[in-house]
MARKOL-873691 format. One record per atom (N, C-alpha, C): residue in one letter; x, y, z. Coordinates in steps of 0.02 Angstrom, whole numbers, plus 50000, padded with zeros to 5 digits. Each point is the difference from the previous one (the first is absolute). Example, Ala and Ser with C-alpha at 12.3 -4.5 7.8 and 13.67 -1.06 7.14 Angstrom:
2
A506604971650390 A499555005950000 A500455006050000 S499825005349964 S500425005950003 S499615005550037 
//
This chain:
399
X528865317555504 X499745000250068 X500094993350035 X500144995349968 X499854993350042 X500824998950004 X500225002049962 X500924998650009 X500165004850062 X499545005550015 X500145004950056 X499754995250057 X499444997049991 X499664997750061 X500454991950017 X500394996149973 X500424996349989 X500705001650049 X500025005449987 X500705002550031 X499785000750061 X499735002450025 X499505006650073 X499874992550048 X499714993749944 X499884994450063 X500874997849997 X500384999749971 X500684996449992 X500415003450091 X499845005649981 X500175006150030 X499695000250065 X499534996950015 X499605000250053 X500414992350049 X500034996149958 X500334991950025 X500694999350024 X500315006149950 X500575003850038 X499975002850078 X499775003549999 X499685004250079 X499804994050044 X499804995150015 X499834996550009 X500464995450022 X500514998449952 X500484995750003 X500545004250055 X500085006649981 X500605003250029 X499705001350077 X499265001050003 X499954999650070 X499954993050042 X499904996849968 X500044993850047 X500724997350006 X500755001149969 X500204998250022 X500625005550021 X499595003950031 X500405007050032 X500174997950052 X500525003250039 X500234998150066 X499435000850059 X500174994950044 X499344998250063 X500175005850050 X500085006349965 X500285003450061 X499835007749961 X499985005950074 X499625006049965 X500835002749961 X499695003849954 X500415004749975 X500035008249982 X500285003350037 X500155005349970 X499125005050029 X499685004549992 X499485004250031 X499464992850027 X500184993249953 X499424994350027 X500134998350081 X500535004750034 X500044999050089 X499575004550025 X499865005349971 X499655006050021 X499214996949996 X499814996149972 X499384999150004 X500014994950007 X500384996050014 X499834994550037 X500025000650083 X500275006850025 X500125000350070 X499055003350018 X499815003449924 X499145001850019 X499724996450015 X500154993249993 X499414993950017 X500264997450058 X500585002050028 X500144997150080 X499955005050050 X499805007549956 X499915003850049 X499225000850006 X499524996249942 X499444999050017 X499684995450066 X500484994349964 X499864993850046 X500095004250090 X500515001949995 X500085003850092 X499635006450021 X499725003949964 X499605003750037 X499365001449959 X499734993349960 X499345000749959 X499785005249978 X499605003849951 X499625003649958 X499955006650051 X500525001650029 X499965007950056 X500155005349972 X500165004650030 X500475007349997 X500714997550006 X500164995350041 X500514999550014 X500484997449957 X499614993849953 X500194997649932 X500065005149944 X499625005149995 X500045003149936 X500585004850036 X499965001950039 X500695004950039 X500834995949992 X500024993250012 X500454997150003 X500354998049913 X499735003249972 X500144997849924 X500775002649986 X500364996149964 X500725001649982 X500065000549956 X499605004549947 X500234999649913 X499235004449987 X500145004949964 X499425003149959 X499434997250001 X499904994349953 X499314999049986 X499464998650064 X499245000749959 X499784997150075 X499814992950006 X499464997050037 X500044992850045 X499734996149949 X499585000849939 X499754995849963 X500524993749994 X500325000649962 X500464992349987 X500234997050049 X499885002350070 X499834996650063 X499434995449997 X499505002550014 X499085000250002 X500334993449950 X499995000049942 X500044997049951 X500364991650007 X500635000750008 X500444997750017 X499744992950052 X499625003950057 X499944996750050 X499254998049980 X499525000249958 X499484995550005 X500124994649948 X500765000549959 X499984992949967 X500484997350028 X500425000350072 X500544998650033 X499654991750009 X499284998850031 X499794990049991 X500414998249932 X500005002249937 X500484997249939 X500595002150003 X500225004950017 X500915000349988 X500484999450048 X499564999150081 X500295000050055 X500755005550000 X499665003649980 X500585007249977 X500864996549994 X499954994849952 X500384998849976 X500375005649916 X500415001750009 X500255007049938 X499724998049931 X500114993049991 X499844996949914 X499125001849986 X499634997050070 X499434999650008 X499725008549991 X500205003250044 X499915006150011 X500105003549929 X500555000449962 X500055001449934 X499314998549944 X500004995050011 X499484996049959 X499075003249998 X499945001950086 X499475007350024 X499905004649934 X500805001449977 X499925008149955 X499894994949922 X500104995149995 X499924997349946 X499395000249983 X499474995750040 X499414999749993 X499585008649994 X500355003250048 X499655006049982 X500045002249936 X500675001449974 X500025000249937 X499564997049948 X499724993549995 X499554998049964 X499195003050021 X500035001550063 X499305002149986 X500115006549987 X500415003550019 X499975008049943 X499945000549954 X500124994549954 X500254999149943 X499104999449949 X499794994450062 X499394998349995 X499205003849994 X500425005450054 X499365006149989 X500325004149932 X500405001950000 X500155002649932 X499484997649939 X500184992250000 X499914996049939 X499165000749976 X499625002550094 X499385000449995 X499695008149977 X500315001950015 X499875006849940 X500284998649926 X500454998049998 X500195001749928 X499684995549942 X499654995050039 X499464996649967 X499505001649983 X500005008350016 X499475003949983 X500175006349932 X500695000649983 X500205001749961 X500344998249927 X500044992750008 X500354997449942 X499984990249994 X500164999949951 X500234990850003 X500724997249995 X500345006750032 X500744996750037 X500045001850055 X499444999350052 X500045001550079 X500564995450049 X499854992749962 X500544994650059 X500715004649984 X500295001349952 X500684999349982 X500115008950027 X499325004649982 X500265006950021 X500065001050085 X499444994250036 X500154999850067 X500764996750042 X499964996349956 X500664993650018 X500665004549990 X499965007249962 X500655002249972 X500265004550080 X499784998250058 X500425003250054 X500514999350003 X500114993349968 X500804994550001 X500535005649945 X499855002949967 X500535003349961 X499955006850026 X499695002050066 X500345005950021 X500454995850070 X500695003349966 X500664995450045 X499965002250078 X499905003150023 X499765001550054 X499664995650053 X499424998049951 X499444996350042 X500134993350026 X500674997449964 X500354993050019 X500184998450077 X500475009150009 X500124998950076 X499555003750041 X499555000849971 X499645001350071 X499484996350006 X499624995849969 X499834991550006 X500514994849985 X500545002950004 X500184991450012 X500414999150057 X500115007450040 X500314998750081 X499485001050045 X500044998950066 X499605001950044 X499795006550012 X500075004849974 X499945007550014 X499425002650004 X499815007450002 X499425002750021 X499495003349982 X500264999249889 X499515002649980 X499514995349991 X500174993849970 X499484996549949 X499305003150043 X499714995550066 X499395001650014 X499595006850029 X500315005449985 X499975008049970 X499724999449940 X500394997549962 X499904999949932 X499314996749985 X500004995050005 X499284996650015 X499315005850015 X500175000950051 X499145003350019 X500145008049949 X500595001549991 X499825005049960 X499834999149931 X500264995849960 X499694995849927 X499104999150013 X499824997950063 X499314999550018 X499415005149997 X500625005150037 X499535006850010 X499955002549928 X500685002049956 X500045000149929 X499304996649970 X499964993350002 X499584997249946 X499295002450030 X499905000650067 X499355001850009 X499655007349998 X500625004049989 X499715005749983 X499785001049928 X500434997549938 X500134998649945 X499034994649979 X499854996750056 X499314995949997 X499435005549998 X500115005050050 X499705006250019 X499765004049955 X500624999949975 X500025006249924 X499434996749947 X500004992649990 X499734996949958 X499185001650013 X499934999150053 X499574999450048 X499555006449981 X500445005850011 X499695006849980 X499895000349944 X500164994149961 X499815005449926 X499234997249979 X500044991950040 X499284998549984 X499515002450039 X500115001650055 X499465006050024 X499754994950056 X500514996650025 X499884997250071 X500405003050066 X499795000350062 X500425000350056 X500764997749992 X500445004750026 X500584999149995 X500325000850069 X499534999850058 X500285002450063 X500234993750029 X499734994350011 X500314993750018 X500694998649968 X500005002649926 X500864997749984 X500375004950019 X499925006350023 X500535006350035 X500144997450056 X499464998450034 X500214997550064 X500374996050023 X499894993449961 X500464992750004 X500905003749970 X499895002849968 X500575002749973 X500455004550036 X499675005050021 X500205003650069 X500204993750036 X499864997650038 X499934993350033 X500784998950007 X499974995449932 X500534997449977 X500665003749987 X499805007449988 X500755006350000 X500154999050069 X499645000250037 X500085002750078 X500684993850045 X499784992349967 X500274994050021 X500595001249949 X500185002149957 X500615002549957 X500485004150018 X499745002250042 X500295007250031 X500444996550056 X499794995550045 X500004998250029 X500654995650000 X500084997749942 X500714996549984 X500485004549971 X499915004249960 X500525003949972 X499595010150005 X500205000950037 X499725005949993 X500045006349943 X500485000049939 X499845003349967 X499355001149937 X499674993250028 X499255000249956 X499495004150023 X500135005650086 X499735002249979 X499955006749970 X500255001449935 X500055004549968 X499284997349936 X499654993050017 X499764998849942 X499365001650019 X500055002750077 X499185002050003 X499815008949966 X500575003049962 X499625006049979 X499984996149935 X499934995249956 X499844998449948 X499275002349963 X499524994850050 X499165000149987 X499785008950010 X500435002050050 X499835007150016 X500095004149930 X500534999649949 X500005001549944 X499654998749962 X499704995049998 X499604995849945 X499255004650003 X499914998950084 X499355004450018 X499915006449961 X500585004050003 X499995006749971 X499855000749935 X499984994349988 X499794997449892 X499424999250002 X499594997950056 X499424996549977 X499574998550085 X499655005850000 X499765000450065 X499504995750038 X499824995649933 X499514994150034 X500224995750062 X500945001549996 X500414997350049 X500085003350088 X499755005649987 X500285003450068 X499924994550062 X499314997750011 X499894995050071 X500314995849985 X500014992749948 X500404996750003 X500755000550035 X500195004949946 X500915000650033 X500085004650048 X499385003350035 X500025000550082 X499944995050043 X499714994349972 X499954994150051 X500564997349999 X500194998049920 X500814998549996 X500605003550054 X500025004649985 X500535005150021 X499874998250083 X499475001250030 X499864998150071 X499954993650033 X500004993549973 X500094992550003 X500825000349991 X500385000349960 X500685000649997 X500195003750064 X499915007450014 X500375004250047 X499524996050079 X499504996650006 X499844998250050 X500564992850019 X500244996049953 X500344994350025 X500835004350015 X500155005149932 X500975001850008 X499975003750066 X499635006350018 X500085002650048 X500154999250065 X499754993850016 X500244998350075 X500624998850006 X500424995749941 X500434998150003 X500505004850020 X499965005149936 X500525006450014 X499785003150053 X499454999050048 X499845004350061 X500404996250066 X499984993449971 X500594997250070 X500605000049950 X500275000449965 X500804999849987 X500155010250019 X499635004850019 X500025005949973 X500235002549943 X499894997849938 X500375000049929 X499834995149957 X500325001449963 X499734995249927 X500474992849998 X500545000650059 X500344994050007 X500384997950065 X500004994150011 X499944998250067 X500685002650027 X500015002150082 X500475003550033 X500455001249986 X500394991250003 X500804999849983 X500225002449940 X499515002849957 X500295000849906 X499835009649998 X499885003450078 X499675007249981 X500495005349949 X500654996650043 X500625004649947 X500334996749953 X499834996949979 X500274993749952 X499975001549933 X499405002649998 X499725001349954 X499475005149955 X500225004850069 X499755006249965 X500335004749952 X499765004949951 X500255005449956 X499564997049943 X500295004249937 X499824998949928 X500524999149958 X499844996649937 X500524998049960 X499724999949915 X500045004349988 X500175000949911 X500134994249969 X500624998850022 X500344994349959 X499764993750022 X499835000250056 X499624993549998 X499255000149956 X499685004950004 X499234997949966 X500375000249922 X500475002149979 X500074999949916 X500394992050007 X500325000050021 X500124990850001 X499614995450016 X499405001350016 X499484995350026 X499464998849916 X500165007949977 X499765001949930 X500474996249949 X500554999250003 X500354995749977 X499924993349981 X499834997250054 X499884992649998 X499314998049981 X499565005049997 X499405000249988 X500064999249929 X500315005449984 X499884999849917 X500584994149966 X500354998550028 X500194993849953 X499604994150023 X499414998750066 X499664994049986 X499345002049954 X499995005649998 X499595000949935 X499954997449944 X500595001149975 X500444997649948 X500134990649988 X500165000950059 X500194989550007 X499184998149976 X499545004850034 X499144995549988 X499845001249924 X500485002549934 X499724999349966 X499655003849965 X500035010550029 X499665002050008 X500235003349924 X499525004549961 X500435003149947 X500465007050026 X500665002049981 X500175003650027 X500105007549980 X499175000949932 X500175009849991 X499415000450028 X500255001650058 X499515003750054 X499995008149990 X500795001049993 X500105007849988 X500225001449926 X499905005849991 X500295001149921 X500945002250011 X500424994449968 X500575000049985 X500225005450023 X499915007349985 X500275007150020 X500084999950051 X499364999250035 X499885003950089 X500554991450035 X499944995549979 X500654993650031 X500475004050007 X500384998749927 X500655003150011 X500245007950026 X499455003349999 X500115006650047 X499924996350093 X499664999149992 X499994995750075 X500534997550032 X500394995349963 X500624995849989 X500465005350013 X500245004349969 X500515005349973 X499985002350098 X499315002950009 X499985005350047 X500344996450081 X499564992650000 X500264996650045 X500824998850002 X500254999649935 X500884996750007 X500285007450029 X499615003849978 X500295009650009 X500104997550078 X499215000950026 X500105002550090 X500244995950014 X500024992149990 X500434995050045 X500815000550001 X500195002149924 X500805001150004 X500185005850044 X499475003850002 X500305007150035 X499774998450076 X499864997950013 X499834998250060 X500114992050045 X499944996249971 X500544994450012 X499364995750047 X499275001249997 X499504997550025 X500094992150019 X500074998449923 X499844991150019 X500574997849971 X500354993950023 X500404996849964 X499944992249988 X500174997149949 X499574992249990 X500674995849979 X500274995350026 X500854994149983 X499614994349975 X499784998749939 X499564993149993 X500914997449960 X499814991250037 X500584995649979 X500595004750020 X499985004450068 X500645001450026 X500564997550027 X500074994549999 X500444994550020 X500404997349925 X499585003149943 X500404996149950 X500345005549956 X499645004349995 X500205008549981 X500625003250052 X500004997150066 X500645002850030 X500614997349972 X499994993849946 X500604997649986 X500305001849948 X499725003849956 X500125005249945 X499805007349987 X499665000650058 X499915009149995 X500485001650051 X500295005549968 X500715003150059 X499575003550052 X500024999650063 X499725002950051 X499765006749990 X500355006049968 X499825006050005 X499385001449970 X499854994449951 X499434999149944 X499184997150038 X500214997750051 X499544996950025 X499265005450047 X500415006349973 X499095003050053 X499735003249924 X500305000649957 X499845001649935 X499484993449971 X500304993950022 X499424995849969 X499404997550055 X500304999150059 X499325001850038 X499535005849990 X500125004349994 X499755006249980 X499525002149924 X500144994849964 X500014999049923 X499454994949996 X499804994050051 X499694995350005 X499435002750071 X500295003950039 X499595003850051 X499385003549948 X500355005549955 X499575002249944 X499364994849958 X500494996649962 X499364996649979 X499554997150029 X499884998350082 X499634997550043 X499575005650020 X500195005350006 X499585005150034 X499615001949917 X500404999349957 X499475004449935 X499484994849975 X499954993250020 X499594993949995 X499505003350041 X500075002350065 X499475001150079 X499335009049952 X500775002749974 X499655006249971 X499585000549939 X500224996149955 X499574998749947 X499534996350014 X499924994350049 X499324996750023 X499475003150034 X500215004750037 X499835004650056 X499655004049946 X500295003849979 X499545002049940 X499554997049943 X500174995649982 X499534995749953 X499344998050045 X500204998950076 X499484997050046 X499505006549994 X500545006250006 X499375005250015 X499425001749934 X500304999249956 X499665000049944 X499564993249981 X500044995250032 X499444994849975 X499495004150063 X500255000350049 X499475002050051 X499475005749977 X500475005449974 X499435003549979 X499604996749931 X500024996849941 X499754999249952 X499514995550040 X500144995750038 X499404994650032 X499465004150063 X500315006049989 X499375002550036 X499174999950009 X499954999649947 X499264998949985 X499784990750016 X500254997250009 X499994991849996 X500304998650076 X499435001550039 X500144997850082 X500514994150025 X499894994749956 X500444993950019 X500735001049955 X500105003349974 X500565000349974 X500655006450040 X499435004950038 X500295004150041 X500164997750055 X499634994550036 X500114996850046 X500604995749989 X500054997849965 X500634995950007 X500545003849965 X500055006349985 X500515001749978 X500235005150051 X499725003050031 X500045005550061 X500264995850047 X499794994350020 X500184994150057 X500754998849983 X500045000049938 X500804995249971 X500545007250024 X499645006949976 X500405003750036 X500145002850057 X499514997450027 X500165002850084 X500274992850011 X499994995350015 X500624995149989 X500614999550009 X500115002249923 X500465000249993 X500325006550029 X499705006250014 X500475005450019 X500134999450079 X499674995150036 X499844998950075 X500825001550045 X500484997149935 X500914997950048 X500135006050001 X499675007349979 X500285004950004 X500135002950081 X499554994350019 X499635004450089 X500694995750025 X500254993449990 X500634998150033 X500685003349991 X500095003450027 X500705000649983 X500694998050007 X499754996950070 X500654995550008 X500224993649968 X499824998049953 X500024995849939 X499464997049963 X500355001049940 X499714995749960 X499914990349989 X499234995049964 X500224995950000 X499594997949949 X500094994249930 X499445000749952 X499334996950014 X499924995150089 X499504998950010 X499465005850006 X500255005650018 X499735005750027 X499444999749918 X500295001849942 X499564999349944 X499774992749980 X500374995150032 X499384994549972 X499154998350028 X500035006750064 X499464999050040 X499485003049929 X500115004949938 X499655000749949 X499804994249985 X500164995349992 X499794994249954 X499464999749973 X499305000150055 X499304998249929 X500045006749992 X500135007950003 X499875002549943 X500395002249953 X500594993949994 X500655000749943 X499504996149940 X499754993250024 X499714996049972 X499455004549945 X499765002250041 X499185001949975 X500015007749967 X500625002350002 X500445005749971 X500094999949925 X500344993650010 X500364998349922 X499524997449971 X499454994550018 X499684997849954 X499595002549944 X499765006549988 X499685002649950 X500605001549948 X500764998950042 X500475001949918 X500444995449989 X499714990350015 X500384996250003 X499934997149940 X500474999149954 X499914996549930 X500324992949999 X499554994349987 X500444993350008 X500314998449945 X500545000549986 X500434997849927 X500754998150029 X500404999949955 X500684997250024 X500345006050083 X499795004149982 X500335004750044 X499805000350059 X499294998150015 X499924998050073 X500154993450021 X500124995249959 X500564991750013 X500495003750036 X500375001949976 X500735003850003 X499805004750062 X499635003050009 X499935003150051 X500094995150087 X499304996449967 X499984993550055 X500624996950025 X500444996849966 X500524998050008 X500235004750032 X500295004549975 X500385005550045 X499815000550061 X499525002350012 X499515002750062 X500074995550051 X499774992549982 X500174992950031 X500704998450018 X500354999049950 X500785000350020 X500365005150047 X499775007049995 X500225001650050 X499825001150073 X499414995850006 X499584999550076 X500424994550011 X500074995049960 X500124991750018 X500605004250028 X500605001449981 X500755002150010 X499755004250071 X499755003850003 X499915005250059 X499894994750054 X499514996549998 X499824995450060 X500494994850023 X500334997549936 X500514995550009 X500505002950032 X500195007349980 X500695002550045 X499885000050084 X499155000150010 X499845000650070 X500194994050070 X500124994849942 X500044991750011 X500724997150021 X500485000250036 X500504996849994 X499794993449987 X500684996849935 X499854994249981 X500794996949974 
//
């Protein structure tokens, strides 16, 4: 564990290093939200601002942005540095629950860094990190709640703050809110909950609602056809990436019994070959120089497969921890959360992107930890996990 927690700060000084000496200039979706904070600055906290939005998400990493603008004078390095710090305090509320479960909380909180994902979306200017934030919040305070109920105290002050906090989540990335039928499930377990997660449920829908009442929709004007339909293949690729940061955290991996995998496996390579769903070119630039062209939708297709049967076998393993943790409120909670989550990219259809699933993060974290074993294989994990965030963020960087 301490050779894990060794790496995770090494790994952290990295991030750190690569953002500070990133280019002084936006890059790549970091224009899209950087134009939110100049379209704040010109028509302040209106209709007219949330109407004028040019990119999906909503105004939070605006809001955000612009009350630490006295420190970064919305300089890009500075501005980057915003999602950094957030990152540590997500990291931070994590660390404060899991200090309630074990005596490897620093290193099981600190392990955000080995889901590769989470690199670029704290370490550019973009629009999840402080989403992410108030929803890790609402997470831990419902999770306080639960505690709360079992000793036989009031639990309505932490629904509320929590609601609260979904509602300001929503607010930056709108597919969280799919996390307000969570508590509503939980309720159905254990009815001491009904008012609470009516107050919840109604504190959340009292802050999201207006929003979508002036955009008319769940996303602002300019994005109405952008991004509507459904997509299969996107929520099983979102399942995808889910279940290999599972895996990077360490997690043990017979979730399912060997049979029902490889029937799983088998069934997915079936419909994808016959149907030609997803296709995946990893290191296609170096494979075009020795695979003869005609060969090449055969191995996209072949590597498409094993990506989608990663999304299916997790997808299922997820459904099956969910039901066994039924009886254990905080364990349904964060496992029901991890799947509505993660199945959220199904509602995009006009593309896919893996930030879309790193918005899971605290409940990837708080997922894996009851099946995280520290021995050589989660080192090895770490590394991996780390190395390939460091590489992801670095490709983001001309240098």
């Amino acid at each position: 564990m301490r050779v894990t927690g060794g790496i995770l700060l090494v790994a952290f000084l990295a991030m750190v290093t690569l953002v500070a000496t990133s280019p002084n200039r936006f890059l790549y979706d970091e224009t899209y939200f950087a134009n939110y904070v100049s379209l704040l600055h010109q028509h302040g906290f209106t209709p007219s601002f949330l109407n004028s939005l040019n990119a999906a998400p909503g105004p939070l990493s605006a809001v955000v942005q612009v009350i630490f603008e006295p420190l970064t004078q919305l300089r890009p390095v500075a501005m980057r540095f915003v999602n950094v710090v957030s990152l540590i305090a997500l990291a931070l509320v994590l660390v404060m629950w899991l200090k309630r479960e074990g005596n490897e909380y620093w290193v099981a909180g600190c392990s955000v860094l080995v889901v590769p994902m989470t690199w670029v979306v704290a370490g550019m200017a973009l629009s999840e990190m402080s989403a992410m934030v108030f929803v890790t919040l609402s997470l831990y305070l419902q999770l306080r709640g639960l505690d709360a109920l079992d000793q036989g105290r009031s639990v309505v002050a932490w629904f509320l703050v929590a609601g609260v906090c979904l509602g300001i989540a929503v607010w930056g990335r709108q597919p969280y809110l799919v996390l307000g039928g969570i508590p509503v499930l939980v309720a159905l377990m254990e009815g001491r909950l009904r008012v609470p997660v009516a107050i919840f449920v109604g504190a959340a829908s009292a802050l999201a609602i207006p929003l979508f009442v002036i955009w008319r929709g769940l996303l602002p004007p300019s994005q109405h056809l952008a991004q509507e339909g459904f997509s299969v293949v996107h929520g099983l690729t979102s399942f995808g990436y889910a279940g290999i940061c599972f895996i990077l955290l360490g997690a043990r991996s017979r979730w399912l019994p060997v049979k029902v995998v490889l029937g799983l496996v088998v069934l997915t390579f079936t419909v994808n070959a016959s149907f030609g769903a997803f296709a995946l070119y990893p290191v296609r630039s170096m494979v075009n120089r020795y695979l003869a062209p005609s060969a090449m939708p055969l191995y996209g297709n072949l590597f498409g497969s094993l990506f989608l049967s990663c999304g299916v076998v997790f997808l299922s393993a997820l459904l099956r921890m969910i039901w066994e943790s039924r009886r254990d409120l905080r364990r349904l909670t964060v496992n029901a959360g991890l799947l509505s989550v993660a199945a959220s990219p199904m509602f995009v259809a006009h593309q896919y992107s893996s930030r879309y699933t790193a918005m899971a993060l605290p409940y990837l974290i708080l997922a894996a930890q009851p099946w995280r074993q520290w021995r050589l294989e989660s080192v090895t994990m770490a590394v991996l996990g780390c190395g390939v965030g460091f590489l992801s963020l670095y490709g983001y960087f001309p240098h």
